[in-house]
C-alpha positions as CSV (number, residue, x, y, z in Angstrom):
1,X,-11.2,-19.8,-8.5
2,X,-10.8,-16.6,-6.6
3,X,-7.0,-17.7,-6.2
4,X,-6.7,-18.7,-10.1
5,X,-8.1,-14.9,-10.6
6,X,-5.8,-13.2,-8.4
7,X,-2.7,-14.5,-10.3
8,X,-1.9,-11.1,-11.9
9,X,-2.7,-8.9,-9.0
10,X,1.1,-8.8,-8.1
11,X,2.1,-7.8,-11.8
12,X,-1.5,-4.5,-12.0
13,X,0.2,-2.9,-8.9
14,X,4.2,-3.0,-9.9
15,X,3.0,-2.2,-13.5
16,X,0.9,0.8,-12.1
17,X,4.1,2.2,-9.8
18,X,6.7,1.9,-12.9
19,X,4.1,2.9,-15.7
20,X,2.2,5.5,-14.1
21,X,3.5,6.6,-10.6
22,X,7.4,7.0,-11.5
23,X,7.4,8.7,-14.9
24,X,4.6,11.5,-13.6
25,X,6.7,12.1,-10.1
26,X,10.0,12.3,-12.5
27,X,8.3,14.5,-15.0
28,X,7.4,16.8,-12.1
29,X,10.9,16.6,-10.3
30,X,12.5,17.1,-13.6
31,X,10.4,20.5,-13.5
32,X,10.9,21.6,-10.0
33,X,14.9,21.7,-11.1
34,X,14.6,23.4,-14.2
35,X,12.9,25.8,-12.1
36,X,15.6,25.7,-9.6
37,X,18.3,26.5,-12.4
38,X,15.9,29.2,-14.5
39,X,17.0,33.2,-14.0
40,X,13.0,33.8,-14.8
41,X,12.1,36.1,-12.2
42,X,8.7,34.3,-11.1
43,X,10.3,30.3,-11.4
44,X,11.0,30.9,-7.5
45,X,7.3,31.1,-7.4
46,X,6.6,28.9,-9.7
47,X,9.0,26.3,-8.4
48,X,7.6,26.6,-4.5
49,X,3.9,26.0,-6.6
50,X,5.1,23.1,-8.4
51,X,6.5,20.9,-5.4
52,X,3.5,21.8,-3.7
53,X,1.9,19.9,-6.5
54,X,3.8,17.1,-6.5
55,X,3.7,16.6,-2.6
56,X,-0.4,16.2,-3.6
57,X,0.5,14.2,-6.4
58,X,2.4,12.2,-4.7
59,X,-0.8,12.2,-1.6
60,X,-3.3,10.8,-4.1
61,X,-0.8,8.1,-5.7
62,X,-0.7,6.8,-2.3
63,X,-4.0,6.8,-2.0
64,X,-5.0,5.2,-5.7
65,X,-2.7,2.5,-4.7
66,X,-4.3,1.7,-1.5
67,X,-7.4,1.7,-3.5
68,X,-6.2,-0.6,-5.7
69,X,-4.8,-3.2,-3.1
70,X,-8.0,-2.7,-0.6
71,X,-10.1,-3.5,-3.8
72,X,-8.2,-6.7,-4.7
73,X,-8.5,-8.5,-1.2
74,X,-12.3,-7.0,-1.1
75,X,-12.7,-8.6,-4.6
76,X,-10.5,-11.7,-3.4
77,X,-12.6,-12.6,0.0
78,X,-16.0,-12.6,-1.7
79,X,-14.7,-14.5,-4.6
80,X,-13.8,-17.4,-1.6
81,X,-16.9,-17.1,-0.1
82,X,-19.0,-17.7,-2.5
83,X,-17.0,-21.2,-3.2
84,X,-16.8,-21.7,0.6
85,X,-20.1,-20.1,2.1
86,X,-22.3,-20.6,-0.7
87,X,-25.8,-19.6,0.7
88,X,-24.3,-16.9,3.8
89,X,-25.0,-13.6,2.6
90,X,-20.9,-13.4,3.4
91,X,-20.6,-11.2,0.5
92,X,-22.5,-8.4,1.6
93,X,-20.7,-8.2,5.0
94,X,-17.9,-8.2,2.9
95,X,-18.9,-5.6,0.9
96,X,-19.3,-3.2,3.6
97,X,-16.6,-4.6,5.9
98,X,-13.6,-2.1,7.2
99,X,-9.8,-3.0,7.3
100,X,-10.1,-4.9,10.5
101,X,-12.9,-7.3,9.3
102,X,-11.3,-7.7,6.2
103,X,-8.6,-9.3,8.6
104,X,-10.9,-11.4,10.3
105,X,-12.4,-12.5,7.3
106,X,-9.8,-13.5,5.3
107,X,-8.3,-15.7,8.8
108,X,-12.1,-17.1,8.8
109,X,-12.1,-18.1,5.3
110,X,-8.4,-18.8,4.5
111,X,-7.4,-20.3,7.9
112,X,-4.3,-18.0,8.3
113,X,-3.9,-14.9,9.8
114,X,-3.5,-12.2,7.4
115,X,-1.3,-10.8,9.9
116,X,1.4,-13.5,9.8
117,X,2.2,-12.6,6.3
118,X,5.8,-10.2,6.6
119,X,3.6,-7.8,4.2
120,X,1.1,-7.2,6.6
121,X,3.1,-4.3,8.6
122,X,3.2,-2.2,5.5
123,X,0.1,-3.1,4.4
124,X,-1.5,-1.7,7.5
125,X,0.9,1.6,7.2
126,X,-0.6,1.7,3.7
127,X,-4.3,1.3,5.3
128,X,-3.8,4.4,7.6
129,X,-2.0,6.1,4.9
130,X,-5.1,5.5,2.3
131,X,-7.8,6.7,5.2
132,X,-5.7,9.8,6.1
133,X,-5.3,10.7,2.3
134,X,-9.1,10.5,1.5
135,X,-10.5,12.2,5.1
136,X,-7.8,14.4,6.2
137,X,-6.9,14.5,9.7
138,X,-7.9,12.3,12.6
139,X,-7.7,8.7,14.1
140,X,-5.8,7.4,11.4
141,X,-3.4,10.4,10.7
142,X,-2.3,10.6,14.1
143,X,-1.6,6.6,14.4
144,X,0.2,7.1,11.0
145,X,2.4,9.9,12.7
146,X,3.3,7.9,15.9
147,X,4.5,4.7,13.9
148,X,5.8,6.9,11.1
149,X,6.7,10.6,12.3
150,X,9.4,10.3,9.5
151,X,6.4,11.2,6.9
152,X,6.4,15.1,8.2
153,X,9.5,17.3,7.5
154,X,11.1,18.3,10.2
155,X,10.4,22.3,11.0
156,X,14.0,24.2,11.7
157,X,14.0,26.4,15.0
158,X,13.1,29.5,14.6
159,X,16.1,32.3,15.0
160,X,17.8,33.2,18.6
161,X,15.3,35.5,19.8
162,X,12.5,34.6,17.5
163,X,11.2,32.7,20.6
164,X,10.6,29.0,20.4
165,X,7.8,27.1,17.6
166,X,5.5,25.9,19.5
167,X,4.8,21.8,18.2
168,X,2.7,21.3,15.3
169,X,-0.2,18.7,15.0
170,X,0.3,15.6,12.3
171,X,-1.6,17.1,9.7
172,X,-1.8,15.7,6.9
173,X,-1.4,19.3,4.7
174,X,2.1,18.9,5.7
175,X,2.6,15.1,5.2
176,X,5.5,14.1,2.4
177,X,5.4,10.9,1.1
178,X,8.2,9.4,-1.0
179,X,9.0,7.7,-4.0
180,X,10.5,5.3,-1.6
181,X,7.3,5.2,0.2
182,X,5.0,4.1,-2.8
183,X,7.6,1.8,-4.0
184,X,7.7,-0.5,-0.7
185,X,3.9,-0.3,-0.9
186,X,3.9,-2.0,-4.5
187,X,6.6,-4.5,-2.9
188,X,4.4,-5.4,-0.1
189,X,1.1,-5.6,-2.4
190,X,3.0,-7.9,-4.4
191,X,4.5,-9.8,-2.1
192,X,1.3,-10.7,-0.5
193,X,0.1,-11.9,-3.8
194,X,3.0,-14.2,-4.5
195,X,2.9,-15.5,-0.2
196,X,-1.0,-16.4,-1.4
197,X,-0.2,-18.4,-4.3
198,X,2.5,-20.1,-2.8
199,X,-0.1,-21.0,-0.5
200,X,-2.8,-22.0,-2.7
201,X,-0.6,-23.9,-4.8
202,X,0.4,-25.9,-1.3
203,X,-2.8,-25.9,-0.6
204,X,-4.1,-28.3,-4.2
205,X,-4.7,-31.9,-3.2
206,X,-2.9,-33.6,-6.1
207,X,-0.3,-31.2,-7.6
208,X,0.8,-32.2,-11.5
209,X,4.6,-32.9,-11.7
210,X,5.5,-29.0,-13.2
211,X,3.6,-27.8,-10.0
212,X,5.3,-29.9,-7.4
213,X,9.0,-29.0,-9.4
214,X,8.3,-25.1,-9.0
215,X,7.2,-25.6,-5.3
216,X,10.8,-28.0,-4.6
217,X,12.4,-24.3,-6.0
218,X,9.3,-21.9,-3.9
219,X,10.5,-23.8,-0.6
220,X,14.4,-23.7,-1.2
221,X,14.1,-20.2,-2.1
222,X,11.2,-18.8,0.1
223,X,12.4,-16.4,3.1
224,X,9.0,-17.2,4.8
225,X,7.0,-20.4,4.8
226,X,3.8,-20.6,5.5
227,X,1.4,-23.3,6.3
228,X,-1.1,-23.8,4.0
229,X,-4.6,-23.1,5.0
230,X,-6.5,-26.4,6.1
């Protein structure tokens, strides 16, 4: 049952990017260049304030949709325990459980590495992504810039004879994440969801006719194929 539930997981996160992540980011773009364009004395000001904003806004969207994914696979995990370790008190490790036991958990209890999925690597970019955005800098802001230093703008040299800027930590006040960015994150969410249906459906013991049909068409069509979990 905790696959059946997870059938629309892949449709809340797209519908969250296109519905609520894109129009606010385009409403506050679509500011920033009427600023740009205004002959008000104060829009340079105001302008500089407002893509300060959506830089944050842009922070926390990465971070609600982190949430949103971390809480679906928490959800998911204790949903298959309870159908597949009735009696363990499974759910309560998994309540507590970090991103790398929520690995190892869903390998124990699905019998594939949640690693092997071509989601994962984005995924865990959005993991370190999420844990920066809610405790600031650290372990996982520093792992984030050393796979990713292409989330911090690049600072120009200073004049000749300005002397020479000294390197700047990874913080992440200075992080910029992209549209781009959140949009791959929603792919990869998805993608994951549709790679665990495929293999849940693969999975069912005696598939109807209509179910066998649309897995002939999942395998010709399917870039990745996994096994299904024994």
């Amino acid at each position: 049952m905790a696959d059946v539930q997870a059938y629309r997981h892949d449709y809340t996160v797209q519908a969250y990017f296109k519905g609520v992540v894109a129009p606010a980011a385009a409403t506050l773009e679509a500011k920033i260049e009427e600023l740009g364009l205004s002959d008000w004395g104060p829009a340079p000001f105001a302008k500089a304030d407002l893509k300060n904003m959506l830089r944050e806004t842009m922070l926390a969207f990465g971070l609600s949709i982190q949430s949103i994914w971390e809480r679906q696979l928490r959800t998911y995990l204790i949903g298959c325990a309870s159908e597949l370790r009735p009696g363990e008190p499974v759910a309560a490790k998994l309540e507590k459980a970090d991103w790398p036991e929520l690995c190892k958990w869903f390998c124990k209890l699905r019998g594939i590495d949640l690693e092997v999925f071509p989601s994962f690597p984005m995924l865990d970019t959005l993991q370190l992504l999420g844990n920066a955005c809610r405790h600031g800098d650290g372990k996982s802001a520093n792992e984030l810039a050393l796979r990713h230093p292409e989330l911090w703008p690049v600072i120009p040299p200073l004049p000749e004879g300005f002397g020479v800027s000294p390197p700047l930590p990874p913080s992440v006040s200075r992080m910029e994440v992209s549209m781009d960015w959140l949009r791959d994150f929603a792919k990869a969410i998805a993608a994951f969801w549709s790679d665990a249906e495929y293999i849940y459906n693969e999975s069912i013991e005696r598939k109807d006719p209509h179910l066998e049909a649309k897995l002939i068409r999942d395998r010709a069509e399917r870039s990745w194929l996994p096994q299904a979990p024994d």
